[in-house]
C-alpha positions in Angstrom: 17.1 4.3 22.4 14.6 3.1 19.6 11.7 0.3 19.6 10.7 -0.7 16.0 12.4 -2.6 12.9 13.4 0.8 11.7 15.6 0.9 14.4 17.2 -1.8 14.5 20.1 -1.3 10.9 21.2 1.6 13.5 21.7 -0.6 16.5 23.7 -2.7 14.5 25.7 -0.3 12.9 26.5 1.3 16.2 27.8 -2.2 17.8 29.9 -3.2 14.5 31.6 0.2 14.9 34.5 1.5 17.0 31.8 2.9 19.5 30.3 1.3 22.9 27.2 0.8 23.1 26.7 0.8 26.8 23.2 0.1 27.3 19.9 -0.1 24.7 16.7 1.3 25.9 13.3 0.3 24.3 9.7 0.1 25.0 8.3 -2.4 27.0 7.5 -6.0 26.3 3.6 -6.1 25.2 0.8 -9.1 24.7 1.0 -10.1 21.0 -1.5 -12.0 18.6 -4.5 -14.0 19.9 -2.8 -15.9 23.0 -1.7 -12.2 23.8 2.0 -13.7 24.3 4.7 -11.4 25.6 6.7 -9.9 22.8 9.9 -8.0 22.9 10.6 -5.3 20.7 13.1 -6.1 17.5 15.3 -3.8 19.3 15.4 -5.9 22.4 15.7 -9.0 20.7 19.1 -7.4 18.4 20.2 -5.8 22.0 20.1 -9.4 23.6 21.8 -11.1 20.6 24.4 -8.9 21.4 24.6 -8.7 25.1 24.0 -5.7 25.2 22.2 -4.3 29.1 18.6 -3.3 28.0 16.4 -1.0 30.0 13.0 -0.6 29.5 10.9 2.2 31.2 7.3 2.5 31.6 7.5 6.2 31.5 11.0 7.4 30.5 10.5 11.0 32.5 10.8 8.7 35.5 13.6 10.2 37.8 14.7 6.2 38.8 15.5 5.7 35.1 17.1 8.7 34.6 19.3 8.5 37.3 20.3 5.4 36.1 21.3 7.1 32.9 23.2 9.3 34.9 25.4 6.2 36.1 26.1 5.2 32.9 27.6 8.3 32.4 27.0 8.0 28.3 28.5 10.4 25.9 25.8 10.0 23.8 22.3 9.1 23.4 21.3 8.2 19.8 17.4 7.7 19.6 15.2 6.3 16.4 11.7 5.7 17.1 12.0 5.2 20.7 8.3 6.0 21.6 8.1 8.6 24.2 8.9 12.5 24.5 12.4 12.8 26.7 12.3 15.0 29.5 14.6 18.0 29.6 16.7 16.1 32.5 17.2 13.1 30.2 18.2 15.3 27.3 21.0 16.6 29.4 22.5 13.6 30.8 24.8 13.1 28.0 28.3 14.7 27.5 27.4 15.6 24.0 23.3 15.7 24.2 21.0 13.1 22.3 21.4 13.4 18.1 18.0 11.9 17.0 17.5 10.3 13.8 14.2 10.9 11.4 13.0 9.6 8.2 12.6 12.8 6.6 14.1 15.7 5.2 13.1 17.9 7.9 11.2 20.1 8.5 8.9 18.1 6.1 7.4 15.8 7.9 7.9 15.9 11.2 5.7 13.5 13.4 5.1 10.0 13.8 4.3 8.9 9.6 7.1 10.8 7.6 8.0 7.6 5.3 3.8 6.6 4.3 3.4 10.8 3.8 6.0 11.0 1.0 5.1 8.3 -0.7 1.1 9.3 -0.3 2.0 12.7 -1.5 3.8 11.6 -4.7 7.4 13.5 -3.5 10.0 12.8 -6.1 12.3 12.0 -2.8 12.6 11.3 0.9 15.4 11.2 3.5 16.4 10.6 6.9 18.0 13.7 8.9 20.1 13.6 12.1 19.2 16.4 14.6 20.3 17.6 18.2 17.0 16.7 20.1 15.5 19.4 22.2 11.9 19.3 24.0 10.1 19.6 20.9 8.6 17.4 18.1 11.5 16.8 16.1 12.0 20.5 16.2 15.9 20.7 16.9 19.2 21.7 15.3 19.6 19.4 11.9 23.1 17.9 11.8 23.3 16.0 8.6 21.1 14.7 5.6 20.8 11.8 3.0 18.1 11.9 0.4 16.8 9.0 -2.2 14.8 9.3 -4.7 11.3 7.4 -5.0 10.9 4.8 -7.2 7.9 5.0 -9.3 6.2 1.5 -7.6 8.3 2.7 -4.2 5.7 1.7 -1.3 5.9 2.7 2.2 7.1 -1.0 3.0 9.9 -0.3 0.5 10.8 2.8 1.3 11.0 2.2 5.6 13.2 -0.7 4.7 16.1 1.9 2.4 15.6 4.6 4.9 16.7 2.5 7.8 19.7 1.1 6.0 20.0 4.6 5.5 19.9 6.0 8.9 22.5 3.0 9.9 25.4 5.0 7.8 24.4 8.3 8.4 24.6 8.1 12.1 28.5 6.8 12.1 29.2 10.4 10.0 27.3 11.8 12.2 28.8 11.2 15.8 32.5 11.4 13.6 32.3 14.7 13.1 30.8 15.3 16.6 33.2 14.1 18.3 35.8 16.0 16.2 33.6 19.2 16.9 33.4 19.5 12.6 29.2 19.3 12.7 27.3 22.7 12.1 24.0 22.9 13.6 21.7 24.3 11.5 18.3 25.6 13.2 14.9 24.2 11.3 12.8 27.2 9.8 9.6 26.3 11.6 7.7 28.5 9.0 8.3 25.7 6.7 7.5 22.5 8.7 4.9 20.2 8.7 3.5 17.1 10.7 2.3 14.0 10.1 0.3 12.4 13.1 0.2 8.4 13.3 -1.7 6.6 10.4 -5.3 5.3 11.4 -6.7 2.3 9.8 -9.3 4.6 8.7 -7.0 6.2 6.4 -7.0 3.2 3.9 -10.7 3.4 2.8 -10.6 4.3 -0.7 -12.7 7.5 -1.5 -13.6 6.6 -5.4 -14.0 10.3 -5.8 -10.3 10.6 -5.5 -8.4 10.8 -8.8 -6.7 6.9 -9.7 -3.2 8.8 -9.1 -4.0 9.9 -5.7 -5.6 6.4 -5.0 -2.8 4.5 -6.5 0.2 6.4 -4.1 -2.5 5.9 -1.0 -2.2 1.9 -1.9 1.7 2.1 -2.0 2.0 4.4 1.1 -0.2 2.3 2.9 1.3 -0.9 2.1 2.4 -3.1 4.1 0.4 -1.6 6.8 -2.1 -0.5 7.9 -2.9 -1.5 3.9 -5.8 0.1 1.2 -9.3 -1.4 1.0 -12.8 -1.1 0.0 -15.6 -3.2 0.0 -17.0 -5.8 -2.3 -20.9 -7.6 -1.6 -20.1 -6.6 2.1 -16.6 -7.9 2.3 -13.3 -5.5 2.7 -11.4 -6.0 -0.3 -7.9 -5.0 0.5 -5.6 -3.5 -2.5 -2.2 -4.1 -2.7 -0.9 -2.9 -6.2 -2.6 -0.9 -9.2 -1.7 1.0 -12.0 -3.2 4.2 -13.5 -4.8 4.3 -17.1 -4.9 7.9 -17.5 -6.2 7.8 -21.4 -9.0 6.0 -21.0 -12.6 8.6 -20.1 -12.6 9.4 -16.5 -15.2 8.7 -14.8 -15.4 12.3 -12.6 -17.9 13.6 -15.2 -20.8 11.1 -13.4 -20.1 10.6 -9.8 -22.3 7.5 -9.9 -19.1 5.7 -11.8 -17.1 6.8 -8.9 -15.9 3.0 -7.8 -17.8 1.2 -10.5 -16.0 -1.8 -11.9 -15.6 -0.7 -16.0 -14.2 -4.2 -16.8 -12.9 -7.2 -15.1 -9.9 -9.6 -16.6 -6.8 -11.3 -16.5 -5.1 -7.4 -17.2 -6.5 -6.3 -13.7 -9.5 -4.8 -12.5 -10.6 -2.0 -13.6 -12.5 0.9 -11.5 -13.7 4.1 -12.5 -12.2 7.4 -10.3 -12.9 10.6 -9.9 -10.3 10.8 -12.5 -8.9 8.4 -14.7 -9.2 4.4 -14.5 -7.7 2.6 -11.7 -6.7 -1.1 -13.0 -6.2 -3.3 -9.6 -3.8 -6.0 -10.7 -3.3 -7.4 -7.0 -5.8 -7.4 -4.4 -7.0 -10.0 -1.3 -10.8 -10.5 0.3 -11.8 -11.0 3.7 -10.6 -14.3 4.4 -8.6 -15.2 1.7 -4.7 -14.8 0.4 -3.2 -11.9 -1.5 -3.3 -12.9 -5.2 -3.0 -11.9 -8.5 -6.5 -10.3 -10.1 -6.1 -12.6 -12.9 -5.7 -15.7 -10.0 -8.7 -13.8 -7.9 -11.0 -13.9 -11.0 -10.7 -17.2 -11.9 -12.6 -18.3 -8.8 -14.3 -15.0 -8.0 -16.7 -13.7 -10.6 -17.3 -9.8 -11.0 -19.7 -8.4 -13.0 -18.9 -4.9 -15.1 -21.4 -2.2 -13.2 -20.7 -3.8 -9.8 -20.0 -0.8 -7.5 -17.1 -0.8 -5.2 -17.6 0.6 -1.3 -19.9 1.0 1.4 -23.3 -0.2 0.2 
């Protein structure tokens, strides 16, 4: 059961092992891009390269579909990203229960963005856990764990891509030893955990006021999507990479140099913080491509003073 790209290393490592895969079960097909075609999930299209039956529910707490789980008699549901909250009843129609896999170390992170959080939030590493689901939010039994650490440029595009790979090998240990009855469950300590809700769009604004660190690790969380901008003459400027220039004066003593451009050249642009200087070396404005500063400068003139944001 899963819907995205993240899921789709575990499909295949599931149908290139000795295990069955009797069925796949994804979200449905929705309108896509300005002629709102119909497009299948990545999951769908990997399940139909394969063969493999794929069901599709509406509502997966509909007693139709879980009946027909019940025909299929699996021994095991593995779900990644799936979508929707499993009923008790669906949870319980396989022999050994549903083992869910989730890109964090839990309980850090529980919730919809684990992978954009721990890059955001500067952590030195990130994971993907396997868990016995039960009718919470990521709130059951942990199984097994894999950790990596972050790279220091390590965006959230970056990141999604080795925890997938990741969750693709840890899943094969994982039913191995439950199967063989050798897994020890070991209960979360909800005292510790955290959530992370789905990302907004709104998210990627760039508060100048922020310290250059924090606003450089929100530009690599947040990239490739929903992605980090601000606004230049009225335009969203989106920011795809930047580097911090912590020895230079910070600009938190005067808020008014809070997003104000401190010098613009082929070495990047740089922005005054609310701590330290931010030097954008790769950016893109409404209506144009994703280029180098030095490229965007060359064509695009910007003035030291000019002020950076909502005017």
């Amino acid at each position: 059961m899963g819907t995205p790209d993240f899921s789709v290393p575990v499909l295949e490592s599931l149908v290139s092992s000795r295990h069955q895969v009797v069925a796949v079960v994804t979200q449905p097909d929705k309108p896509k891009g300005r002629g709102n075609g119909i497009a299948m999930s990545p999951v769908k299209e990997t399940a139909l390269k394969h063969g493999l039956e794929v069901f599709q529910p509406v509502r997966a707490r509909e007693e139709a579909f879980i009946q027909k789980m019940r025909e299929l008699k699996p021994d095991v549901m593995v779900v990644v990203a799936f979508g929707q909250i499993l009923s008790k009843e669906l949870l319980d129609v396989p022999f050994y229960g549903c083992v869910n896999i989730h890109a964090s170390l839990l309980p850090k992170y529980r919730g919809a963005s684990p992978i954009q959080w721990a890059v955001i939030n500067g952590d030195a590493q990130a994971g993907v856990t396997t868990m016995m689901m039960d009718e919470g939010m990521d709130t059951g039994d942990m199984l097994e764990k894999r950790a990596v650490c972050l790279d220091k440029k390590e965006t959230g595009g970056s990141l999604f891509g080795r925890l997938s790979l990741l969750g693709g090998e840890l899943i094969l240990s994982t039913l191995d030893k439950l199967e063989k009855g050798t897994l020890r469950r070991i209960p979360q300590n909800h005292e510790e955990a955290t959530y992370v809700k789905k990302i907004p769009k709104s998210l990627g604004e760039i508060d100048w006021s922020m310290d250059a660190a924090a606003i450089e690790r929100l530009i690599r969380g947040l990239s490739p999507w929903p992605s980090a901008y601000t606004w230049l003459g009225g335009k969203m400027l989106k920011l795809w990479e930047a580097d911090v220039l912590p020895d230079e004066a910070t600009a938190g003593e005067n808020r008014e140099g809070c997003g104000r451009v401190l010098a613009a050249s082929s070495s990047g642009l740089k922005v005054g913080t609310g701590g330290g200087i931010l030097n954008i070396t790769s950016l893109q404005l409404e209506g144009k491509k994703r280029m180098d500063t030095a490229a965007f400068l060359r064509g695009f003139a910007i003035e030291a003073g000019t002020k950076l944001g909502r005017s």
